[in-house]
C-alpha positions as CSV (number, residue, x, y, z in Angstrom):
1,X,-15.0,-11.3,-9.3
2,X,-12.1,-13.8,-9.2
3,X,-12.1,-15.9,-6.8
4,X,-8.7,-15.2,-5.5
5,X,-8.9,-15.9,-1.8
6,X,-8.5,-19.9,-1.9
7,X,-5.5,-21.1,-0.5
8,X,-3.3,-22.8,-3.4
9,X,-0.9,-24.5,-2.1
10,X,2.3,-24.9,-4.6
11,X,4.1,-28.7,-4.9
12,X,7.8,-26.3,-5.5
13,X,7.6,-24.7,-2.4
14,X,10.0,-21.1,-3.0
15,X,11.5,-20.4,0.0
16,X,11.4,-16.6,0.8
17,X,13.4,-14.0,3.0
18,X,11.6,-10.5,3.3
19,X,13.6,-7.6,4.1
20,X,11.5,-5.1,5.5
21,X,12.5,-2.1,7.5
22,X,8.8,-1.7,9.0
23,X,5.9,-4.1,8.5
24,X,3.1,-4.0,9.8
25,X,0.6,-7.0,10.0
26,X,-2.7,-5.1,11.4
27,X,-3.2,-3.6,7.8
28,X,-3.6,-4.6,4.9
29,X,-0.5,-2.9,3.1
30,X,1.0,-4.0,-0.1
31,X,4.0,-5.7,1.9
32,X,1.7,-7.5,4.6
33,X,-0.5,-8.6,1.4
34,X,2.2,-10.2,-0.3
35,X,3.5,-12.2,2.8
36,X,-0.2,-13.2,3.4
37,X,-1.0,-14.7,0.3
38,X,2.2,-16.3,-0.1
39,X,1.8,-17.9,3.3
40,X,-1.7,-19.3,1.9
41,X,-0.3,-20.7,-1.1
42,X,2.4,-22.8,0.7
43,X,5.2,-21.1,0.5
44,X,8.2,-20.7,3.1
45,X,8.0,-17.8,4.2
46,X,10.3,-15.7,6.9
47,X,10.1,-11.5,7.3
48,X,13.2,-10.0,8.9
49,X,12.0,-6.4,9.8
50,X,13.4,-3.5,12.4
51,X,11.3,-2.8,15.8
52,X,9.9,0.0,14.8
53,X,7.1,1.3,12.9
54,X,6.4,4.0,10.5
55,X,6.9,7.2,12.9
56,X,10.3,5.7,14.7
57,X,8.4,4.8,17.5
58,X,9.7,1.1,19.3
59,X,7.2,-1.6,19.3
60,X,6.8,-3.9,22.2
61,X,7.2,-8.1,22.1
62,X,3.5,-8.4,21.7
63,X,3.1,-6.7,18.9
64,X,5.8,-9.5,16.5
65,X,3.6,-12.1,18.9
66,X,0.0,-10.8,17.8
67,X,1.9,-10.3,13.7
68,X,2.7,-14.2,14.2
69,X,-0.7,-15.5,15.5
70,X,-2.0,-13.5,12.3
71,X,0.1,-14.6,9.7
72,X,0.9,-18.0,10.9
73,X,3.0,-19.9,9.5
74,X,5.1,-17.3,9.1
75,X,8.9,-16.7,10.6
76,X,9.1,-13.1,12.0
77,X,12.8,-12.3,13.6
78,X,12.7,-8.7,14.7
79,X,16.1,-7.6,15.8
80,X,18.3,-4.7,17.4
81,X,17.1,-1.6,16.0
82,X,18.4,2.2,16.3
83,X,17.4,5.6,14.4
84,X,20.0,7.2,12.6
85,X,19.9,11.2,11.5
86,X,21.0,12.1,8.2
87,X,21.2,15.7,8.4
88,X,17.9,17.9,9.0
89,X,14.9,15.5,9.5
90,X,15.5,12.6,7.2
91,X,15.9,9.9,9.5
92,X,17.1,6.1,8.7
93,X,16.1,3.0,10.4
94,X,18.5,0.4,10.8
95,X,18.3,-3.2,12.3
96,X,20.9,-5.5,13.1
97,X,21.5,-8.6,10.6
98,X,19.6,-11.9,11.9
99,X,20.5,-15.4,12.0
100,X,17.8,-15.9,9.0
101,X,20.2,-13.6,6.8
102,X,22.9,-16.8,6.8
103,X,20.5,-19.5,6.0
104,X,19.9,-20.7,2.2
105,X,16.9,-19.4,0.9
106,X,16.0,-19.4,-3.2
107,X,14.7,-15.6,-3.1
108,X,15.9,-12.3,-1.2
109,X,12.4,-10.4,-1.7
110,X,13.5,-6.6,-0.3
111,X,11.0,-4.0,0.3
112,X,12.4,-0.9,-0.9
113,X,15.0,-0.3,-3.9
114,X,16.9,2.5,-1.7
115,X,15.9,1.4,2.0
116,X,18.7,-0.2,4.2
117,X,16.5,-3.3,3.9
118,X,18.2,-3.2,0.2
119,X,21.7,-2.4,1.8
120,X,21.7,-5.5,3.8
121,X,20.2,-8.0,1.5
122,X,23.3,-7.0,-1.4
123,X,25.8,-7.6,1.4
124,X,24.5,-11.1,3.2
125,X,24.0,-12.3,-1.0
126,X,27.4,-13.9,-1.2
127,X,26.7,-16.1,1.8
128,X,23.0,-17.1,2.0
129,X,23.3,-17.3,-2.0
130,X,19.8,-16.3,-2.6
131,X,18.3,-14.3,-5.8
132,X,17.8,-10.7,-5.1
133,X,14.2,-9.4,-6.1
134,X,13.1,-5.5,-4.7
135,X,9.9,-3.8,-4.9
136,X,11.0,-0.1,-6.3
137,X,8.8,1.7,-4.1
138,X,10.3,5.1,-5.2
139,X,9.7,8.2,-3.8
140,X,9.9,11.7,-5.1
141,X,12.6,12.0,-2.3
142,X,14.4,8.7,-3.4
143,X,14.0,9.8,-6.9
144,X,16.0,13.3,-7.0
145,X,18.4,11.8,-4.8
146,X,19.4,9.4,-7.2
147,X,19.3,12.2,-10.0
148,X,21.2,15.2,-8.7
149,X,23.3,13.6,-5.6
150,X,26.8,12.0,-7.5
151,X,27.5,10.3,-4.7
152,X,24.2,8.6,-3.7
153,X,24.1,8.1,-7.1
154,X,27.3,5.7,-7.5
155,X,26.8,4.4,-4.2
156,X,23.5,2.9,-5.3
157,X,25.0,1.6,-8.8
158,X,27.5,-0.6,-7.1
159,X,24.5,-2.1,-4.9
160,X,22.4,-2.3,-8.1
161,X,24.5,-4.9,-9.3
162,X,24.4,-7.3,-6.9
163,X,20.3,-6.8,-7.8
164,X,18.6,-9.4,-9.6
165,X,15.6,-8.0,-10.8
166,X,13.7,-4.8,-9.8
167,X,9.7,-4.4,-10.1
168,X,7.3,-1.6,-9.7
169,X,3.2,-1.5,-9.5
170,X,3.0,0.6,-12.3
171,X,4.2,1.9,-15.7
172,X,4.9,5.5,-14.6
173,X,7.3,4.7,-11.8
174,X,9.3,2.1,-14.3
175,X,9.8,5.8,-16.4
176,X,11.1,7.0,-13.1
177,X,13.9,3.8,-12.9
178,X,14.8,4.0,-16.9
179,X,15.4,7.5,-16.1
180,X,17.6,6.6,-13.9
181,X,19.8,4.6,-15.9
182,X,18.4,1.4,-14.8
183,X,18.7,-1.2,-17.3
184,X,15.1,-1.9,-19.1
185,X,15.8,-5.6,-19.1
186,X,15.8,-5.8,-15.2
187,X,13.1,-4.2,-14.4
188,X,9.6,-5.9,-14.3
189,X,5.6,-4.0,-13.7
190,X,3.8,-6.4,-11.5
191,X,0.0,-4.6,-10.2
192,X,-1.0,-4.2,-7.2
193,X,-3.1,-6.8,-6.3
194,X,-6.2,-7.7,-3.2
195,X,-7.9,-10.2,-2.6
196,X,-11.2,-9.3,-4.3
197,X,-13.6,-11.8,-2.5
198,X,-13.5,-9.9,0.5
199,X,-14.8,-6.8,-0.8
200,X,-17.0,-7.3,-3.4
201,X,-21.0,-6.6,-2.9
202,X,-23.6,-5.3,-5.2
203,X,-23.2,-1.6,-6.6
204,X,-27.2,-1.5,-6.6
205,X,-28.1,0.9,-3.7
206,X,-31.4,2.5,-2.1
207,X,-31.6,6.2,-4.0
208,X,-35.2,7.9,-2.8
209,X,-34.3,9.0,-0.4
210,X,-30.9,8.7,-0.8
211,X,-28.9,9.4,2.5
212,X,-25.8,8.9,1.5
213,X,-22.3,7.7,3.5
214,X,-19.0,9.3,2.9
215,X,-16.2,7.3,4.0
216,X,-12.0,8.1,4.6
217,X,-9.9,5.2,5.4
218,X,-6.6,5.4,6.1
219,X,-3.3,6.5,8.3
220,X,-3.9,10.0,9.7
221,X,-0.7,11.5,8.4
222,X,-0.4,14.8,6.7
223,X,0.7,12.9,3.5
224,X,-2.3,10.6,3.4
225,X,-4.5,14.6,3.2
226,X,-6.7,13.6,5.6
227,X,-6.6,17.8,6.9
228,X,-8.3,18.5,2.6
229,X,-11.3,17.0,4.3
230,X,-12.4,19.1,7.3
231,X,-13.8,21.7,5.1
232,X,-15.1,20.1,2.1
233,X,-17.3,17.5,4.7
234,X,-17.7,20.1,7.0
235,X,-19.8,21.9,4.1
236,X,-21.6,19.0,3.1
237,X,-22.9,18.3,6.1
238,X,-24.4,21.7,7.0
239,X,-26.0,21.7,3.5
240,X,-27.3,17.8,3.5
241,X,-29.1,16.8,6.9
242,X,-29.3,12.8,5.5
243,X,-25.6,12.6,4.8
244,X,-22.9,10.8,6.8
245,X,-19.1,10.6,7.2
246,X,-16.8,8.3,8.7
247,X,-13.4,8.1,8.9
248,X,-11.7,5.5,10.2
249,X,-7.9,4.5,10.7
250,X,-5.1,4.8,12.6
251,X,-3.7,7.7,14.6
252,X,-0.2,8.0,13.3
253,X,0.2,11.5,14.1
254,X,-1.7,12.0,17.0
255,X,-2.0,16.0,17.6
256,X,-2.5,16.1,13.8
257,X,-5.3,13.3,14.1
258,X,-7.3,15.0,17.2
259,X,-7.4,18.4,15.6
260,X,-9.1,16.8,12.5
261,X,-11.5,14.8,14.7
262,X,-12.4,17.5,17.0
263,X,-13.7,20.0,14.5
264,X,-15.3,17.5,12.5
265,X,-16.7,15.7,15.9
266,X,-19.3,18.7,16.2
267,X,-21.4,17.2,13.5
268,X,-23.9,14.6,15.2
269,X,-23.7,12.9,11.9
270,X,-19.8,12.4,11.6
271,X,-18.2,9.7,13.6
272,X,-14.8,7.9,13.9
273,X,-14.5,4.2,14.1
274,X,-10.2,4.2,15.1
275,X,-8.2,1.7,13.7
276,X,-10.1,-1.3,11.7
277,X,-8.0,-4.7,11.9
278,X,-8.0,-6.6,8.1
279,X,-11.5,-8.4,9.1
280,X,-13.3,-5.7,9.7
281,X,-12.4,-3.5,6.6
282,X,-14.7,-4.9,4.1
283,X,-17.6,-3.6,6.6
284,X,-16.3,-0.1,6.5
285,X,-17.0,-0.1,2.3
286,X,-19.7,-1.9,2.4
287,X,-21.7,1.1,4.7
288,X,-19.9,3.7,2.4
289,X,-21.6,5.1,-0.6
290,X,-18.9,7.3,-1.3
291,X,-14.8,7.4,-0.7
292,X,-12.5,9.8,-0.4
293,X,-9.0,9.1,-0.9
294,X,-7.3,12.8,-0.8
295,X,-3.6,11.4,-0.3
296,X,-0.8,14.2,-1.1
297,X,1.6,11.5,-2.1
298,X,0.9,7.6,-2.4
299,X,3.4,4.3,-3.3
300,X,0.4,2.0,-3.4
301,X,-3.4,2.2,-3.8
302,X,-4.8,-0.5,-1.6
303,X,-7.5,2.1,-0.8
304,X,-8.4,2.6,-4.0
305,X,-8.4,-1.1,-5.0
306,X,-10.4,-2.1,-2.4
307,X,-12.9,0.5,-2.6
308,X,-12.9,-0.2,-6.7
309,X,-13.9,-3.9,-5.9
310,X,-16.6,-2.6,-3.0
311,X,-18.4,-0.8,-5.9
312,X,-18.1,2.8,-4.1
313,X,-17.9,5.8,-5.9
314,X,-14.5,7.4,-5.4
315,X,-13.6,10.9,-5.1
316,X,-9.5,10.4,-5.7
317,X,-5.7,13.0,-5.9
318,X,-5.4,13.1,-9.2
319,X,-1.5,11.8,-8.0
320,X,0.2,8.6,-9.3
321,X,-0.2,6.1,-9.0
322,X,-4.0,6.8,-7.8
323,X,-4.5,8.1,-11.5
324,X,-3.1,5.0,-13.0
325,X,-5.7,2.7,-11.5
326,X,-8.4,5.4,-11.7
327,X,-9.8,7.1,-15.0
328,X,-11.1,10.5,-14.5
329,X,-14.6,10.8,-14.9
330,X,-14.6,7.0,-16.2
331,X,-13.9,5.2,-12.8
332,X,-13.5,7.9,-10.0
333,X,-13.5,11.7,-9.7
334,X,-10.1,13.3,-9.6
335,X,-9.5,15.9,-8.1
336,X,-6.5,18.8,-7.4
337,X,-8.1,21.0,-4.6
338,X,-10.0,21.1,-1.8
339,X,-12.9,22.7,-3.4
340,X,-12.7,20.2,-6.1
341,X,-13.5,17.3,-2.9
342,X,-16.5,19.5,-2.1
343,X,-17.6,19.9,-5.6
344,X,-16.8,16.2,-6.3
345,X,-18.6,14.9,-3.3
346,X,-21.7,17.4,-4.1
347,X,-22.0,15.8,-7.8
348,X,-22.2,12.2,-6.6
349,X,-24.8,13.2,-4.1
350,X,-27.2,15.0,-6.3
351,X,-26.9,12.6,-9.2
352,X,-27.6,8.8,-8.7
353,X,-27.2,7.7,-12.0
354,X,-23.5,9.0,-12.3
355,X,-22.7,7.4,-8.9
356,X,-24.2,3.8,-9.9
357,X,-21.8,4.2,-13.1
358,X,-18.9,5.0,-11.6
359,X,-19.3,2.7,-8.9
360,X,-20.0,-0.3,-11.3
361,X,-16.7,0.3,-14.1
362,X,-14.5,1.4,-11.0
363,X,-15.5,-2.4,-10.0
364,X,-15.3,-4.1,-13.3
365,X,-11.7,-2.6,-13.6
366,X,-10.8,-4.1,-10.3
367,X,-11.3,-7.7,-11.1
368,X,-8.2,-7.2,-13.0
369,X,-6.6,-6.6,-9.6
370,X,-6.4,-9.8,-7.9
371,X,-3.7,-11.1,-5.3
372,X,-3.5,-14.4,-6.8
373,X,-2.6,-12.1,-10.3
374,X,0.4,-10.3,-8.3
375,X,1.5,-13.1,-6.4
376,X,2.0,-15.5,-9.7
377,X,3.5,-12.6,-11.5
378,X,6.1,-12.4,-8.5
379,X,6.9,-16.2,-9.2
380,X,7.5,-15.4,-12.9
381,X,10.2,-13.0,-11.7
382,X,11.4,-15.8,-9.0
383,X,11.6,-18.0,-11.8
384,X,13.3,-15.9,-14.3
385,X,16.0,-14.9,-11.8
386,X,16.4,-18.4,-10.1
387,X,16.5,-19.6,-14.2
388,X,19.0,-17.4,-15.3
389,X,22.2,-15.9,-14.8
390,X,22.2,-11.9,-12.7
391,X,21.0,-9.5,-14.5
392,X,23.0,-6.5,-16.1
């Protein structure tokens, strides 16, 4: 594996403002990564976010406290923040501008090509003067509003061209943005990237017996398909008396979260570890034999990445962009169905051999993964942008 999880710092220190309508330091998401590793390698970094997280619910002072001790280094400024209903249940967070909006910085970095994050950066532009760079992060939702709605449509065309370059984790969801209209000059792929070191042990394993360890990590929230599991692992552990499962993660939905936990909680060989901070995630792989990531809809695949550099065998949605770091049968096991997690699951239990091989390419494919990879293919963007005139 690379090793990726030095701190470098740079002697042209960029000076960064993230917009972020909801960050979250305890995990290791794609936006806390990025802030991370730029913080390591020197740069100046300062997140503007909203003060609340991903369910609407308001977050208390220690929580931006405990994010600061964590990241240090790093400027947090967490300001007024309200809910606003657009009709139905589609909700928008919004945050008031901070003072750190007005000060100079080199790059705008906003998390979110139709959040109000982007909104606010394309308005404050003209006075702190930075470059604008967003992270696509494009839903199904975002997409077809953009395609059939007229009047999101030009509403998000005049912000666009205040943008100074756009960039997605993978190949698919650039498609998605040409579709669009988006011009195919301004937009940029940059992987997903972890740091590797932190995950990476042996794929060699004790087989005879083999008492294998079934892992979920993750958000319990109905898109993350944590509910495609009860049965599958229920199954599994009536039929196999050595095997194992843990889940682990936060309670996001907490009604939803108990009624998973409760049925599965009758199994003496099931249990549930609650949320994992960063340090203690590369534990949770390292006991797991085998991973289960049955997500109904994804933007990232942290999961998967870090579960690719543990050398686990991964049972996977065969959803993007899971399928565009994982290779059916090659890397992983996708599947479509809930039966197809049982079978799946069932396969890598009974046959050793198949497990060791998926577990050793998924890992070779992940050393292409690295954090120091994304972060220096962000700063070829910063440059690029910083370098030339806007984009159009």
């Amino acid at each position: 594996m690379d090793n990726d999880s030095k701190d470098e710092p740079r002697r042209d220190r960029w000076s960064v403002l993230h917009l972020i309508n909801v960050f979250d330091a305890r995990h290791q998401r794609d936006q806390q990564q990025i802030v991370d590793l730029q913080r390591r390698m020197g740069y100046d970094v300062t997140v503007v976010t909203s003060r609340y997280d991903d369910e609407s619910n308001r977050r208390s002072e220690r929580f931006f406290l405990d994010a600061e001790q964590h990241l240090g280094g790093v400027k947090f400024f967490h300001t007024r923040s309200c809910k606003v209903s657009l009709g139905g249940s589609r909700r928008v967070i919004i945050y008031s501008p901070s003072v750190a909006l007005l000060k100079p910085h080199d790059i705008t970095h906003i998390h979110g090509l139709t959040s109000y994050s982007c909104v606010l950066g394309s308005l404050f532009k003209k006075i702190n003067r930075a470059k604008l760079v967003v992270r696509s992060d494009l839903s199904q939702e975002g997409y077809d509003l953009l395609k059939n709605n007229t009047a999101w449509r030009a509403i998000f065309f005049k912000l666009f061209k205040s943008i100074d370059a756009v960039y997605t984790y993978t190949a698919s969801e650039k498609a998605l943005l040409l579709d669009l209209g988006i011009p195919k000059d301004a937009v940029w792929i940059v992987p997903l990237g972890i740091q590797l070191n932190r995950f990476y042990r042996s794929v060699a394993r004790h087989s005879v017996p083999f008492a294998p360890t079934i892992g979920y990590i993750g958000r319990f929230d109905p898109i993350k398909g944590v509910h495609r599991l009860v049965e599958p692992l229920s199954k599994i552990l009536r039929e196999y008396v050595g095997a194992n499962v843990i889940f682990a993660g936060p309670k996001d939905h907490v009604e939803y979260a108990d009624a998973i936990l409760d049925r599965m909680g009758v199994f003496s060989n099931f249990s549930y570890l609650g949320p994992l901070a960063p340090p203690e995630t590369p534990a949770f792989y390292h006991d797991c034999d085998i991973v289960i990531i049955p997500s109904l809809y994804e933007s990232g695949a942290i999961v998967a990445l870090e579960a690719m550099a543990s050398g686990l065998a991964i049972v996977a949605s065969n959803i993007r962009p899971l399928n565009e770091y994982l290779e059916h049968e090659v890397s992983a096991i996708l599947v479509n169905t809930d039966a197809e997690i049982y079978d799946a699951c069932k396969r890598l239990i009974e046959d050793d051999v198949l497990r060791a091989q998926l577990a050793a390419r998924a890992q070779k494919k992940a050393s292409k993964y690295s954090g120091l990879t994304m972060i220096r293919n962000l700063e070829e963007i910063y440059a690029s942008v910083k370098d030339s005139e806007r984009l159009s």
